[in-house]
Backbone bond lengths (Angstrom), bond angles and torsions (degrees), N, CA, C in turn:
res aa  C-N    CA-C-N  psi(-1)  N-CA   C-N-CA  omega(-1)  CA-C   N-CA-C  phi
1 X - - - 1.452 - - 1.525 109.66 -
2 X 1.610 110.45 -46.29 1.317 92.05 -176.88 1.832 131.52 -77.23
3 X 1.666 89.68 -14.09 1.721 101.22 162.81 1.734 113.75 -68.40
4 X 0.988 117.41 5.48 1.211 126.21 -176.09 2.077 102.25 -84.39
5 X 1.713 89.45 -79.02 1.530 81.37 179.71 1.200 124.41 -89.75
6 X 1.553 116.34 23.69 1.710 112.96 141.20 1.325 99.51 -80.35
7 X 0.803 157.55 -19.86 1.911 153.47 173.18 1.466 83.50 -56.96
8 X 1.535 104.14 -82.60 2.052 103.46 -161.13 1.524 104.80 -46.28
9 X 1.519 126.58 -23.44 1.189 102.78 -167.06 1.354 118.67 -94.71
10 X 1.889 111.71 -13.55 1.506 108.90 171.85 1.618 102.35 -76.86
11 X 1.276 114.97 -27.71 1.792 105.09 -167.47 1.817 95.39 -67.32
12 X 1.110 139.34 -17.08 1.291 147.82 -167.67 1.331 99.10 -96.40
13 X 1.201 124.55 -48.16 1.711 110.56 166.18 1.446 133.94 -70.43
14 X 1.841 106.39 -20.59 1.521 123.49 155.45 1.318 105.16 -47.76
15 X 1.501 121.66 -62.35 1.610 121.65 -139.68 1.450 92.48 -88.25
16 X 1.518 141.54 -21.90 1.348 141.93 172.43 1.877 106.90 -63.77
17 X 1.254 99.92 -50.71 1.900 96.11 169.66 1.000 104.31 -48.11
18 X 1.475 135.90 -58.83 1.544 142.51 -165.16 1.792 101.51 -34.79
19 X 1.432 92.44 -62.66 1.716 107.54 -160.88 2.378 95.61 -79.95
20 X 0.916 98.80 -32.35 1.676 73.35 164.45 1.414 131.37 -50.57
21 X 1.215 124.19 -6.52 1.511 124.44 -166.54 1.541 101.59 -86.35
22 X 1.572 110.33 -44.00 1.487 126.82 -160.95 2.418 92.35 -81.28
23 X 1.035 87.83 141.55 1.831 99.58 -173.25 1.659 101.32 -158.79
24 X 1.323 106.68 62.78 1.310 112.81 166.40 1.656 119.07 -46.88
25 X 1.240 115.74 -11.49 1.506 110.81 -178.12 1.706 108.32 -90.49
26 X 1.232 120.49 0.75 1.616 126.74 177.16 1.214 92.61 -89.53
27 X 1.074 152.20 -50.02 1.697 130.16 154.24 1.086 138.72 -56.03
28 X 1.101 134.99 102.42 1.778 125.34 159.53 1.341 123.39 -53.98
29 X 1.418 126.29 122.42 1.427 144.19 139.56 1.771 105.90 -19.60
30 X 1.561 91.52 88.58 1.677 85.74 149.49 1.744 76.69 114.97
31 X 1.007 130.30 -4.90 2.001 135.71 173.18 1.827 94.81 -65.73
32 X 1.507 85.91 165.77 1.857 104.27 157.75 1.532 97.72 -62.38
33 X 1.227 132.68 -29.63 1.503 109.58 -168.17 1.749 109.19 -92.84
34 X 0.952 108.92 23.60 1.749 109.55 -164.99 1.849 95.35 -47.17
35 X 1.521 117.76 -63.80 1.192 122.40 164.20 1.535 127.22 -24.05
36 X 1.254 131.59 -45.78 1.336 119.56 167.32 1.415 122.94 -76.88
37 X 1.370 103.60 -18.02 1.387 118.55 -158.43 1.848 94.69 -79.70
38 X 1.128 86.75 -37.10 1.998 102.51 179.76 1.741 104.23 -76.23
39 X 1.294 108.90 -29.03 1.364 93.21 -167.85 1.800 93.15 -97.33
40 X 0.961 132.75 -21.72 1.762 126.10 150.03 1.256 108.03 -35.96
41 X 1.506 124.65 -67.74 0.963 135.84 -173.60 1.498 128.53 -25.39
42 X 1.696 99.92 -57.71 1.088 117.33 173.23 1.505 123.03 -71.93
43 X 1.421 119.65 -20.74 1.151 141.16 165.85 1.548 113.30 -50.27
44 X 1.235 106.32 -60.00 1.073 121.15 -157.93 1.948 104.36 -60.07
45 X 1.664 94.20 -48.49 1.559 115.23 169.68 1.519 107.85 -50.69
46 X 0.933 104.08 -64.38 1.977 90.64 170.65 1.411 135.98 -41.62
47 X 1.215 95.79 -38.30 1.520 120.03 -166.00 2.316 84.40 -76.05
48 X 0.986 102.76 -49.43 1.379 96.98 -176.53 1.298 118.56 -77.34
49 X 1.272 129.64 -23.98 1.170 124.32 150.93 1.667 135.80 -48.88
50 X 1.602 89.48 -51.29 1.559 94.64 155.94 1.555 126.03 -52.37
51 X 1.143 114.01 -57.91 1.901 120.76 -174.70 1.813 90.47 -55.68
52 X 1.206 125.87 -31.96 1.364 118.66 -159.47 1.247 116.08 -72.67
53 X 1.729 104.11 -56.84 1.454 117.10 139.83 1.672 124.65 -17.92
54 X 1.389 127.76 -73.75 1.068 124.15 174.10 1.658 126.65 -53.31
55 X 1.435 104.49 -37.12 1.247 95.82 -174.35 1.732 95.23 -89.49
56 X 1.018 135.59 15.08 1.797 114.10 175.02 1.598 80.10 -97.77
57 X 1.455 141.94 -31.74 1.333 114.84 179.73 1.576 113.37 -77.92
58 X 1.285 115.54 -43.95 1.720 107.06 165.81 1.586 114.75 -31.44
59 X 0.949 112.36 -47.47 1.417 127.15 -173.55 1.871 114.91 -67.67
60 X 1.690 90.67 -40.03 1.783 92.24 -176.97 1.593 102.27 -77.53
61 X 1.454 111.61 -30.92 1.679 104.20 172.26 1.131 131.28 -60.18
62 X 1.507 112.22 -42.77 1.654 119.76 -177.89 1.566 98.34 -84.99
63 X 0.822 126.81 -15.20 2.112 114.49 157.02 1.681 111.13 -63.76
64 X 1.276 112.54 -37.48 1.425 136.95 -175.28 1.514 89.90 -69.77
65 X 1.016 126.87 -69.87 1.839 116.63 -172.99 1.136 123.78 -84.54
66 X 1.486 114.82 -22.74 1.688 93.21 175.77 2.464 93.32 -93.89
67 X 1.159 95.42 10.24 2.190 91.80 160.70 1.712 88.35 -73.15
68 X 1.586 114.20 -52.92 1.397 97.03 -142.28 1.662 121.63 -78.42
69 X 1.948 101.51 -20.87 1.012 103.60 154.91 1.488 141.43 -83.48
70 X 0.966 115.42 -22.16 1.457 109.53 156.18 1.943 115.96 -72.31
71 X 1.013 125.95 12.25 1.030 139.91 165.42 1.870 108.28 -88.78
72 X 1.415 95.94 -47.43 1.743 112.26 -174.34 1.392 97.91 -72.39
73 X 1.704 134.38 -34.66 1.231 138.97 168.56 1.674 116.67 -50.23
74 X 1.402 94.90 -74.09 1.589 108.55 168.28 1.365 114.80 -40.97
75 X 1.154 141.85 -42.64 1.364 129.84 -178.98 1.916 107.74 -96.52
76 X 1.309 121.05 -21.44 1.115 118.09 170.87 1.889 102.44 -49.21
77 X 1.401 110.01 -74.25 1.518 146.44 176.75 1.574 95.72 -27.13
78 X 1.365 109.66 -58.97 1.814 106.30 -156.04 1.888 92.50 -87.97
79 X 1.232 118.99 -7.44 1.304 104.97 162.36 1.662 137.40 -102.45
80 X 1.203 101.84 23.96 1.385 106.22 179.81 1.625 117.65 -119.70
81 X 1.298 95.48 127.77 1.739 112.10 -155.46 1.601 135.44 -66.66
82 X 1.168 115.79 89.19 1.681 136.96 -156.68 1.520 86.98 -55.79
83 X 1.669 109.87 145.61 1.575 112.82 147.44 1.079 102.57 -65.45
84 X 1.378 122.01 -164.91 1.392 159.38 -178.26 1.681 100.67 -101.09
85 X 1.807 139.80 86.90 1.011 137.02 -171.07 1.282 134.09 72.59
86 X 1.200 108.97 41.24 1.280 140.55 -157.77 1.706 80.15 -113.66
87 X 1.659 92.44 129.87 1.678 90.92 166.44 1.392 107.46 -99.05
88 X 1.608 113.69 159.04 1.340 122.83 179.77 1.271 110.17 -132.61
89 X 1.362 119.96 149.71 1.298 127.18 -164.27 1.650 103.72 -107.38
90 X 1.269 109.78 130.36 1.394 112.84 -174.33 1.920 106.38 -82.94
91 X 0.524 132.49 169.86 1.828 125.03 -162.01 1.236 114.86 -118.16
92 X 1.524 116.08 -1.11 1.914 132.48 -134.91 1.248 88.11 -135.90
93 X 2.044 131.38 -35.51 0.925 132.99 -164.52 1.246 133.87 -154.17
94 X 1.386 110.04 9.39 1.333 136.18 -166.32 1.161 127.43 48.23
95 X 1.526 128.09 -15.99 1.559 127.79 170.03 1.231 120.76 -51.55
96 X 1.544 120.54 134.03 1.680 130.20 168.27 1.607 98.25 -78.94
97 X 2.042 84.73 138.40 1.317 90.29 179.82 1.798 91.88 -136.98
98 X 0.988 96.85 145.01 1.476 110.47 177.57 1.563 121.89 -65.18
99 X 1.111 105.32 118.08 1.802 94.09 -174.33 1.774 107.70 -82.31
């Protein structure tokens, strides 16, 4: 899990280099360069669409693995074999509860 969001977090430091290049504020609105400044612009919008893209799937995967492991928990947990009055410790709250 935790190699997981070091993954999201280097692809998030990739896609931030990407967007350092673009500096819409070195043009003025209304300059000879209005044209590049617009076509950055639009650049820039892509470029965020893309990262946006990526991260709603980063996001749909790690819902996908921590479902499947707490799934692998839940059945680990509900298969392991209680005595008869054996106290158990709840993990969430520390109270013994009698099995």
């Amino acid at each position: 899990m935790l190699c997981l969001w070091v993954l999201a977090f280097i692809l998030v430091l990739q896609e931030r280099d990407l967007l350092a290049a673009a500096d819409p504020v070195s043009v003025l609105p209304g300059s000879l360069g209005r044209g590049s400044w617009c076509h950055e612009h639009d650049t820039i919008h892509e470029r965020l669409d893309v990262i946006e893209e990526k991260v709603i799937k980063t996001v749909e995967h790690l819902e996908s693995e921590v479902k499947s492991l707490l799934n692998i928990i839940n059945e680990t947990t509900s298969n392991i074999p209680i005595a008869p009055e054996t106290p158990v410790m709840d993990i969430f709250d520390g109270k013994h509860l009698v099995g």
